[in-house]
Each structure stands twice: as structure tokens, then as C-alpha cells.
C-alpha positions as CSV (number, residue, x, y, z in Angstrom):
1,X,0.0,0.0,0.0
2,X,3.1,2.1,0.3
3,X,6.0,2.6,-2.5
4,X,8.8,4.5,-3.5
5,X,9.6,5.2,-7.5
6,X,13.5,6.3,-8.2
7,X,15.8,7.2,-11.2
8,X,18.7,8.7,-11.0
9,X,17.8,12.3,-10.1
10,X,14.0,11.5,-7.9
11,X,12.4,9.4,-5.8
12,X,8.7,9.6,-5.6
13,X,7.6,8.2,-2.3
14,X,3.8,6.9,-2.0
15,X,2.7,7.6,1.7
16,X,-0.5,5.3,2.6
17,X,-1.9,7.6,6.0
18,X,-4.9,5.7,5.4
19,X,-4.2,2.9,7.3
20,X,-5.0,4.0,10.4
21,X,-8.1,6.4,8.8
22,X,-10.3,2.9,7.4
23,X,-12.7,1.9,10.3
24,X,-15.2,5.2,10.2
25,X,-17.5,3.7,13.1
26,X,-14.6,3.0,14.9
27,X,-13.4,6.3,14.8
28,X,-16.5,7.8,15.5
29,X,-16.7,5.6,19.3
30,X,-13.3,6.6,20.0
31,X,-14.1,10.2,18.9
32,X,-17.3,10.1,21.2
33,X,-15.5,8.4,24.1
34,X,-12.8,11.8,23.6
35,X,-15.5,14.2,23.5
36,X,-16.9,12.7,27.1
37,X,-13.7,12.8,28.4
38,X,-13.0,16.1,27.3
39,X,-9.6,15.2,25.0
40,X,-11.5,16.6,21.5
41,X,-11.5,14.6,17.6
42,X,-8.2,13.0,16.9
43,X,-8.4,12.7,13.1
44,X,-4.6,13.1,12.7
45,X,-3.5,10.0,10.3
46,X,0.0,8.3,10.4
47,X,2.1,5.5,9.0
48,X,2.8,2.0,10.8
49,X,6.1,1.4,12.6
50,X,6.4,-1.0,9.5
51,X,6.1,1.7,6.9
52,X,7.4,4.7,8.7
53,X,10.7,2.6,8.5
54,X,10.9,1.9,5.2
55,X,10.5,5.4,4.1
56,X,13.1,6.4,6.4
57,X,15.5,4.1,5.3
58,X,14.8,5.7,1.0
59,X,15.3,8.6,2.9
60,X,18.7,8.1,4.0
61,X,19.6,6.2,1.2
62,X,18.4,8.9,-1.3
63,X,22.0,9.6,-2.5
64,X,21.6,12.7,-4.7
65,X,17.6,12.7,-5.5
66,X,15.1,14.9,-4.7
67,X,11.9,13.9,-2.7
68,X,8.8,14.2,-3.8
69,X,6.0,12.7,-1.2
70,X,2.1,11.8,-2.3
71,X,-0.4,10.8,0.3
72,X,-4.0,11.4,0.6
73,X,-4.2,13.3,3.7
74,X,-2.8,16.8,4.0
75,X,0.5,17.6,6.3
76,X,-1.3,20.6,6.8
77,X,-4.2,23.1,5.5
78,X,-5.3,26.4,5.6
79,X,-8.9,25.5,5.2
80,X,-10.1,22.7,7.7
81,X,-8.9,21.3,11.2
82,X,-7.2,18.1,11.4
83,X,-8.2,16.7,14.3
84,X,-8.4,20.0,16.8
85,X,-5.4,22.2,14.6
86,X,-4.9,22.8,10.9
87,X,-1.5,20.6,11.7
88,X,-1.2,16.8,11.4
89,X,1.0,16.5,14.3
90,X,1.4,12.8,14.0
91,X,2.7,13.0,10.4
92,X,5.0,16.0,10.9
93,X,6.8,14.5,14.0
94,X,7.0,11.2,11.9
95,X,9.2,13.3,9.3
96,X,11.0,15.3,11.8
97,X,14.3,14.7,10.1
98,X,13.0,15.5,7.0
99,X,11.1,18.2,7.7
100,X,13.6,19.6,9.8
101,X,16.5,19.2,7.1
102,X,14.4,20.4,4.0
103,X,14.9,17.2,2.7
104,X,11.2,17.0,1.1
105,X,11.2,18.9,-2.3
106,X,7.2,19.2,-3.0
107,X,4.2,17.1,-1.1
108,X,1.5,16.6,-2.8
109,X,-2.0,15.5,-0.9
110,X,-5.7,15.2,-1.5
111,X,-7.9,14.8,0.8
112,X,-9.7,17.9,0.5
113,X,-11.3,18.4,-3.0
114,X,-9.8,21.8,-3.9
115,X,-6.4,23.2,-5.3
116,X,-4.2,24.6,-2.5
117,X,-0.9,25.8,-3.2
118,X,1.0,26.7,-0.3
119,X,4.2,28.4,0.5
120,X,7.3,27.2,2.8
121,X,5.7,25.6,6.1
122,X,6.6,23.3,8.8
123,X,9.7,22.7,7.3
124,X,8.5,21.7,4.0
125,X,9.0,24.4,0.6
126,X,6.5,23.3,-1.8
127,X,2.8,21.6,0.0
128,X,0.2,21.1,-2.6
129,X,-4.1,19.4,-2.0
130,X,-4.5,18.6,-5.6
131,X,-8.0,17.3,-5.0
132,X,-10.1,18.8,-6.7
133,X,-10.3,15.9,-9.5
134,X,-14.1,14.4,-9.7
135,X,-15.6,15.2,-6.8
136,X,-18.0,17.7,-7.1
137,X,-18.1,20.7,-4.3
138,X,-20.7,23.3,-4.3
139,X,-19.9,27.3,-4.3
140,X,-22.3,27.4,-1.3
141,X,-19.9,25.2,0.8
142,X,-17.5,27.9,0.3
143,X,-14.3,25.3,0.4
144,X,-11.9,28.3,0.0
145,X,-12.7,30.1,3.6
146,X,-9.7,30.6,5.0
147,X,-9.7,29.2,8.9
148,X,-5.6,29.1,9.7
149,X,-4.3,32.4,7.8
150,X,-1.2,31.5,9.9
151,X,-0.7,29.0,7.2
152,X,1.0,30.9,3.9
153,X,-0.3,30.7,0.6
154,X,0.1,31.1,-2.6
155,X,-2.8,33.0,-4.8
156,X,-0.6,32.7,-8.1
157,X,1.8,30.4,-8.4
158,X,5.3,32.4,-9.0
159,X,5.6,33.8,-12.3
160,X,2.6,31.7,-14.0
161,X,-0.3,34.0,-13.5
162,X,-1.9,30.3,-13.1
163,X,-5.3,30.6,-10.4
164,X,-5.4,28.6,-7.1
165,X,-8.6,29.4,-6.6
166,X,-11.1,27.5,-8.9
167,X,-14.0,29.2,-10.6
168,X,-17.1,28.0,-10.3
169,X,-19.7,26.9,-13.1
170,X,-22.6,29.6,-13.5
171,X,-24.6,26.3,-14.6
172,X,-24.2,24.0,-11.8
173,X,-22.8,25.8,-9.3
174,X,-19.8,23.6,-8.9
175,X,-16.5,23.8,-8.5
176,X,-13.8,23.5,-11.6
177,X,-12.2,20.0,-11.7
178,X,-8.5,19.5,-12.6
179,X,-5.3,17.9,-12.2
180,X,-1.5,18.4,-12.5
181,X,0.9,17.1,-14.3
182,X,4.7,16.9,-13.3
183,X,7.5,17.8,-15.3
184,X,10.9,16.7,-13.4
185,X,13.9,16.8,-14.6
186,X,17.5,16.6,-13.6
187,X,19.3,18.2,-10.4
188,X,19.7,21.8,-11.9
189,X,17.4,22.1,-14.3
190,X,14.0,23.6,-13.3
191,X,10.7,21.2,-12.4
192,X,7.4,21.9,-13.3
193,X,3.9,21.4,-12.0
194,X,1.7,22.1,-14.4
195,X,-2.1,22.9,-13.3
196,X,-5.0,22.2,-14.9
């Protein structure tokens, strides 16, 4: 459920913080019992012991590549809590090292169906939610109010004149879909994510 894809200038790690985010009425006991004890939501999602591990050992053993990370659930967000912050605590002090070495070149997460480009945070330079793919969000849920502005973003990616913020079909009232594609190429040379 988790993988790493190399050549010799990247590795693309595969992240599955799903594991611990598959029993929902499970959760929602354990949530309740929290509430009653007064603790709040834990909805912060992390690797096993197993894969935490593995990644750590691509890490070290990255030679000369750059990192780029995928997961579905965010590191962080501007727009809605994790748990009872806008922080997954359990995934940032799982990359510590990483994080704290600016070892991660871009992350890339879903989770929340919207486009979110964000600037240098927690230790990490480029975050991205590409999720804004198929499913369909209404401009009455208003997905783009901002709830953590301690969180930077980006409004136009730097010298694109590209939109982060999705328009919104007159028809259906519906968010845009889209997708990104990645250019990389070798150490030196500039990468691209390309937005549609």
C-alpha cells in the first residue's frame, strides 16, 4: 500500500496515511469516548512502525535525488482542522528529520477536494491538495474560507499568472475540476507542476 519510484535524479515516495483512517464507526466511538472525556476529535492520520521505516531508510539512502512525497491526507491546511489544529502533528513528528532538514522537495496530498498551493511551512517548501479531481463541491460550501491564515499561501503560483482558486460553473454551481501534471527533470534544471 506504500511505494517508492527512483531514477537517478528522484524518488517519488507513495505515503498510505490511510491505514489508520479505514474503520469510520470505529473512529466515531473513539471520537465520542474523547469528546466525554473532554480530549476533542483525533483525526490526525499516520504510517505503521512497518512503513514509517521503510520510508526512512529511502530517505537516507536517497543519494543525490530529490523527494517528492504523495499521500491522501494533508500535512497541513489552511482551510479545515485536522483533528483539533490545521496541523497533522502525528505526520509532521513522523518526518522530523525530513522536515527539519528540508529534505522534502514538493508534497503533494488530496484529501480535501480543492487546489491549494502553499508556500514554505513546517519545514517543507513546496505543500500542494491537488484534490479537486471528480468530486463535485458546491460554491455554497464555500471550500476556499480561509480558517488558519497563519498557514502561507500562494494565490498565483510564481511567475505563471496560473489561479489557485477554482471558478465556479454559472450552470451547476460547482466547483472547476482539474489535475497536475509533473515535469521533473535533472538536479539543476527547473521542475514543473503544471495545473490544470
Amino acid at each position: 500500500s506504500f511505494f517508492c519510484l527512483r531514477n537517478d535524479h528522484w524518488q517519488i515516495h507513495g505515503l498510505d496515511t490511510g491505514y489508520h483512517d479505514h474503520d469510520y464507526f470505529k473512529h466515531a466511538v473513539d471520537n465520542a469516548r474523547k469528546e466525554l472525556q473532554g480530549i476533542g476529535p483525533d483525526h490526525e492520520t499516520h504510517l505503521t512502525d512497518e512503513e514509517l521505516a521503510w520510508h526512512q531508510d529511502k530517505l537516507e539512502n536517497r543519494g543525490n535525488r530529490r523527494v517528492i512525497f504523495l499521500s491522501h491526507h494533508q500535512l497541513f491546511s489552511a482551510y479545515l482542522k485536522i483533528g483539533k489544529g490545521y496541523i497533522n502533528h502525528h505526520l509532521q513528528e513522523q518526518f522530523s528529520d525530513a522536515l527539519g532538514n528540508w529534505l522534502i522537495d514538493a508534497w503533494f496530498w488530496g484529501h480535501e477536494h480543492v487546489l491549494q498551493v502553499y508556500g514554505p511551512h513546517l519545514g517543507l517548501d513546496k505543500g500542494r491538495c491537488i484534490g479537486h479531481g471528480a468530486f463535485p463541491i458546491f460554491a455554497q460550501e464555500n471550500p476556499y474560507a480561509i480558517e488558519d491564515a497563519t498557514i502561507p499561501l500562494h494565490k498565483v503560483l510564481a511567475g505563471s499568472g496560473q489561479r489557485t482558486e477554482l471558478l465556479v460553473d454559472d450552470r451547476s454551481g460547482v466547483y472547476e475540476h482539474g489535475y497536475v501534471i509533473l515535469k521533473l527533470r535533472p538536479q539543476g534544471q527547473p521542475s514543473e507542476a503544471i495545473y490544470y
